[in-house]
N, C-alpha and C positions, 0 to 999 in steps of 0.2 A: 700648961697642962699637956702632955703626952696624949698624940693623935692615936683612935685605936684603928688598926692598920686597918679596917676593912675603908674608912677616912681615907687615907695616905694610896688608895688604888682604884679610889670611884669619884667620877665629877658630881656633884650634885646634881641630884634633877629634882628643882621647887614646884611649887603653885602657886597661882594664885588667880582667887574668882570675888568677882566685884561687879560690879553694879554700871559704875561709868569709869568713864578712860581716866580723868584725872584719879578719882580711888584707886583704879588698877596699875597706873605706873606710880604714884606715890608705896602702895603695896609690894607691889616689885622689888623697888630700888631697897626699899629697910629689910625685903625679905635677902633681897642679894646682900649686904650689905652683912648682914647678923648671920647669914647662914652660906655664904657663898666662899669661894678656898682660896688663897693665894695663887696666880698663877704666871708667868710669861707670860711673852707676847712677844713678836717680832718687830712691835714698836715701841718695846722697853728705852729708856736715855738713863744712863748714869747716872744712880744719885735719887732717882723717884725709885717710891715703893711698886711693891707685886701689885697687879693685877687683882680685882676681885672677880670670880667667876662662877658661873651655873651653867646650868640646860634648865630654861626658865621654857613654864605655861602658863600664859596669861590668858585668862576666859574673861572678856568683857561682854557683861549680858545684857546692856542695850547702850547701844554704842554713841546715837544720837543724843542722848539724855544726859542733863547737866547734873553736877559741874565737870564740864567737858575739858577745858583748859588749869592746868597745873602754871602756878608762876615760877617754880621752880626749874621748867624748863631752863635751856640756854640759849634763849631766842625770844622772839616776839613776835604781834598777830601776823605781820607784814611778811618774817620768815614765813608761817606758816602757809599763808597763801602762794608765797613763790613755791614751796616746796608741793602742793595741792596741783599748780599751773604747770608744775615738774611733770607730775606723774599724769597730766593731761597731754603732753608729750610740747609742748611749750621748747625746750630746749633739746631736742632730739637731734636737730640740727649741730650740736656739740659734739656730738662722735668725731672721734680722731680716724683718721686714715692708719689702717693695722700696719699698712709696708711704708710709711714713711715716717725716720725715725726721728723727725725734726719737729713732726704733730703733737705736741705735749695735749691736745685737749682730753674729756673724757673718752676711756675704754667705752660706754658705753652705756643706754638708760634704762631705767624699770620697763618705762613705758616703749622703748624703741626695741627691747624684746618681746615685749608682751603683744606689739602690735605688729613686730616686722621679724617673725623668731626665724631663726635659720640666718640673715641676714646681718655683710658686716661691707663698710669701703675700705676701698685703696684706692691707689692712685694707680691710673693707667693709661697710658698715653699724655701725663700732665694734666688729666683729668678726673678730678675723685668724682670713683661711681660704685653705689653699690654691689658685692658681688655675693653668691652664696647660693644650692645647689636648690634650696626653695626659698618660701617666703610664707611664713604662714600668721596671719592675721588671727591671734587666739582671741583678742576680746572677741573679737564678731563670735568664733565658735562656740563659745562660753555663753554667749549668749542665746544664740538658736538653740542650744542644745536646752536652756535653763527654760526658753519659752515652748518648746516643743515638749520635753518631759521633763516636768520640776523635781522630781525624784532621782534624776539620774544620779550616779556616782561619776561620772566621768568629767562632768563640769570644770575642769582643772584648768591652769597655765603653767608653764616652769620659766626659768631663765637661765639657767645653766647649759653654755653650749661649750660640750668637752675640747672641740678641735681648737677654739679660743682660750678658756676659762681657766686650763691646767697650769699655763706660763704667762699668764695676765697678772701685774703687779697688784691690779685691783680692782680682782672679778667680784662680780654682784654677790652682796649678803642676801638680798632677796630669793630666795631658791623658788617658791613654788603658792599659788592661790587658788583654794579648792572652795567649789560652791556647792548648795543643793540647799531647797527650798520647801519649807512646813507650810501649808496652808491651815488656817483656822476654820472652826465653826461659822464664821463670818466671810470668810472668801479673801480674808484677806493674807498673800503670800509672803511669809516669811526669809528674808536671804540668809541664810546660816552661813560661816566663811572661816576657811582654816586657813593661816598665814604663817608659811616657814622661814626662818632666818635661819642659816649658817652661823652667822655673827652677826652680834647686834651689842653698838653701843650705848648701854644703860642711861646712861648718863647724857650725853654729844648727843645721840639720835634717836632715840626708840619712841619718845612721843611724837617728835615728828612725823617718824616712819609709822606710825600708829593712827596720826590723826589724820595722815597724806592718805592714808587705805581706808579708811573710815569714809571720807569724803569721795573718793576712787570709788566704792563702794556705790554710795548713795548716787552721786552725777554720773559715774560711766555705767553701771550694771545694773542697777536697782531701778533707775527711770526708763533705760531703753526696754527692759524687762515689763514694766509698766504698760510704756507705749505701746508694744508690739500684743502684750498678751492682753490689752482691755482690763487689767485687774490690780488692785491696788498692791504698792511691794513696799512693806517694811525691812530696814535693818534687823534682822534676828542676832544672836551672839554671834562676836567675831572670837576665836581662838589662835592666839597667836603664840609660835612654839619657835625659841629660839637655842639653838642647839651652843652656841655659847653667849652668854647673857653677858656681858661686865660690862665693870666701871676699871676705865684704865688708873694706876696708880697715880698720874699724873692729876687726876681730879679728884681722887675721895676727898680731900681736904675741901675742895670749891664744894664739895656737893656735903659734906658735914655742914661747913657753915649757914648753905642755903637750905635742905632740909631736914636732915637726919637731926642735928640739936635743936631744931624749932619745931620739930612733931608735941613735945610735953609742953612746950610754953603757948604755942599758939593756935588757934580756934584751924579747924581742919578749912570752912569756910573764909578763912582770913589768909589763906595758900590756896586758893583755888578761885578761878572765874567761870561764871556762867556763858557758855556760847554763845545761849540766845538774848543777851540781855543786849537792848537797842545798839549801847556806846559800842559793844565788842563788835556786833554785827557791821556800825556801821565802818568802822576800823577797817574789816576785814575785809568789804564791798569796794570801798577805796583805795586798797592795795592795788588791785589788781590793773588800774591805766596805770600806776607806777610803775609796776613790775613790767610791764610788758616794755615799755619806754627803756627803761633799764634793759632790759636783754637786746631789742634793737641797737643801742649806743652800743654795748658789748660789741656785737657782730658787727658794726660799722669801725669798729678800733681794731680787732683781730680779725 
């Protein structure tokens, strides 16, 4: 069927609003999937199909609330706490040195801008040290600002630093985390949280990066919010807007097999896990001397 041209000159911009995370990326993926356009990529290979792509909004209206885990993912409970221990800054110490070109490690982390923005190393003197014209600590300000007036608009972080980010092979899809806080009839304070990607892959990362903020959320902002202000903080909606959504061509096929033809045949609760259920919890509490054991070996080998 012949696209009508108003099609063939606008990306799609989707919704979607759901209830909990696993609903809202299983909604995602079939909404990109059925309504999203062929597109490039710069990490196209010979041979795989286009690209599916959007400008996806996903509104998840309580974010803690099961069924929180999709088995659809491409990973498991053990990834997701590394990636949780990620974004608690766990491997921060992976930053590459910018001026030496024999560093393959990471450009750089969620959390080593969020926590250390302005701030990059090199090597100087045969010594990697960081350097950079400031240094600013956004969780802490995110957070005084959210216990001093929970109304504010200014609640923000970004991660985008132009002097780096323009000629970086592979600057942060995270761009930016915006807070502010509804308090109820009961006193109890609501965290509302708007989350921007640049890019975000569908498929490879997006529940991760979903479930890594989620938890980011609740243990880095919502309890220190707690402590400081005497008063109880729930997760409100998180809104997460990703200015290109897709599933690389190289996967629809993995991700047809896994959920797009098993949405008619099988029970929604027979593709999804509950968080809080003992076995997943206890999974998830036991990752974590692994994981850290694992990152130590890492840095004792490199």
């Amino acid at each position: 069927m012949k696209k009508h041209p108003i099609e063939m000159k606008n990306i799609p911009v989707l919704t979607v609003q759901q209830r909990s995370l696993a609903e809202a990326f299983e909604a995602a993926l079939i909404n990109l999937y059925n309504n999203g356009i062929p597109f490039r990529t710069q990490y196209d290979k010979q041979g795989f199909p286009s690209s599916l792509d959007c400008t996806m909004n996903i509104t998840i209206f309580e974010p803690e609330s099961d069924p929180m885990i999709h088995m659809a993912f491409p990973g498991g409970i053990e990834d997701l706490k590394e990636y949780v221990l990620e974004l608690r800054g766990f491997k921060d110490h992976w930053v590459k040195n910018i001026n030496d070109h024999a560093d393959t490690r990471w450009e750089y982390t969620y959390h080593g801008r969020l926590e250390k923005y302005g701030v990059w190393k090199e090597i100087n003197d045969g010594k990697s040290v960081e350097k950079g014209p400031f240094c600013i600590n956004q969780i802490e300000k995110v957070i005084e600002k959210l216990v001093n007036q929970p109304f504010t608009r200014q609640a923000q972080m970004i991660t985008w630093m132009p002097n780096l980010d323009f000629d970086c092979y592979d600057p942060p899809c995270l761009q930016s985390l915006w807070y502010r806080i509804l308090e109820d009839e009961e006193g109890v304070q609501w965290l509302n949280c708007n989350i921007r990607f640049r890019s975000n892959d569908a498929w490879g990362a997006s529940f991760m990066n979903m479930f890594g903020f989620i938890q980011f959320n609740r243990g880095i902002i919502a309890d220190e919010i707690e402590h400081r202000s005497g008063k109880p903080v729930k997760l409100g909606r998180m809104n997460w807007q990703a200015d290109s959504y897709h599933i690389y061509g190289k996967d629809i096929q993995t991700a047809k097999e896994m959920l797009f033809d098993r949405v008619d045949t099988m029970k929604f609760e027979e593709r999804t896990y509950n968080f809080h259920d003992e076995f997943i919890r206890q999974l998830y509490m036991e990752a974590e001397p692994k994981i850290i054991s694992k990152i130590a070996e890492f840095d004792k080998n490199h």
